[in-house]
N, C-alpha and C positions, 0 to 999 in steps of 0.2 A: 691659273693652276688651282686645282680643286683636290686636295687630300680625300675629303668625302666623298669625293666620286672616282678615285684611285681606289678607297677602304673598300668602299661598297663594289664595286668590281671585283677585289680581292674576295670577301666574302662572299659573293652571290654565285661567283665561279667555284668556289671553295667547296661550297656546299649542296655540288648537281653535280655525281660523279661524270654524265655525259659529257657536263661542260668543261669540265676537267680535263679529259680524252680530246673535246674537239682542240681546249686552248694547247695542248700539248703537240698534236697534230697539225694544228693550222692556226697558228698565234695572232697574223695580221684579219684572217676573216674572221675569227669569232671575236678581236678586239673591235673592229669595222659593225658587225652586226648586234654587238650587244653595247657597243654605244646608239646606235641608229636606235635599234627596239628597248634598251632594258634602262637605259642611263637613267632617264627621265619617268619609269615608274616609282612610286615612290615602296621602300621596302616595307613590307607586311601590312600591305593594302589591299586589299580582295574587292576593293569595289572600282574598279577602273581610272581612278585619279591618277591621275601623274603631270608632270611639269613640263614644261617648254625651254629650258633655258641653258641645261647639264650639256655641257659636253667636255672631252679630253682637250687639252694642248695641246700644239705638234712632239713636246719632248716627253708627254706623259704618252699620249700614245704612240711613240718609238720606242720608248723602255719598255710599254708591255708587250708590242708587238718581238720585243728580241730578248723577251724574259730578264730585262737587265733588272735582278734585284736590288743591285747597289745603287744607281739611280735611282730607283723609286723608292727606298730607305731615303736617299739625300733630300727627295720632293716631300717627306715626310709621312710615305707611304706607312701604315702602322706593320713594325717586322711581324710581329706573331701571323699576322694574316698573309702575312709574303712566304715567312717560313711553311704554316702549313698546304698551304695553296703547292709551292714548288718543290715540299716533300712530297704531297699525292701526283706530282707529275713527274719528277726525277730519282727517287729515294729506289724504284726497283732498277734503275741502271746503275745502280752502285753498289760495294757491300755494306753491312752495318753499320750507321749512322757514317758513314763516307760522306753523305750527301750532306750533312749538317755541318761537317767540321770545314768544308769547304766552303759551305756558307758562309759561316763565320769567319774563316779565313779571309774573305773576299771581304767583309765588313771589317776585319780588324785595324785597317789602318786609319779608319774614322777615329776622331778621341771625341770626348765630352769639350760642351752638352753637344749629345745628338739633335738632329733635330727633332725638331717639336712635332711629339707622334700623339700630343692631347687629342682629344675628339671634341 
């Protein structure tokens, strides 16, 4: 299990409104195709390096492919980058911050310490 390549998922998804649309639309292929192509670039590299070795878990990628936030908070996914990620994907099917307090709802019965969302 790799929180860094959960974070960075969350982030690289976060911030391509396409990729956004695609992960909301087709959860399993674009977790399938941006592990295959994206895992093992490394971020803010412009010169073609990247690794060999990144990949998801069977339970990290069943949680993304079915949006579980609560599991990937428990894998120590970092929330800020879960929360804004599945506000740009769910926040217009609901009204005003609807979508957050549900989040949080779904999180509440976690107690401290959380897990370990250091980087």
């Amino acid at each position: 299990m790799s929180k860094y390549l959960l974070d960075k998922f969350l982030y690289t998804v976060d911030r391509d409104p396409d990729l956004v649309e695609r992960y909301r639309d087709d959860p399993a292929g674009t977790v399938s195709w941006w592990e295959q192509e994206m895992a093992n670039r490394l971020l803010n590299c412009h010169s073609g390096e990247q690794s060999t070795w990144l990949a998801f878990s069977d339970e990290e990628r069943r949680s993304l492919r079915e949006h579980d936030h609560v599991a990937l908070f428990r894998m120590g996914a970092h929330p800020f980058l879960t929360l804004t990620l599945f506000i740009a994907m769910f926040e217009r099917d609901h009204g005003p911050l609807e979508y957050q307090k549900a989040y949080g709802k779904a999180l509440a019965h976690l107690s401290l310490p959380y897990p370990d969302i250091s980087t």
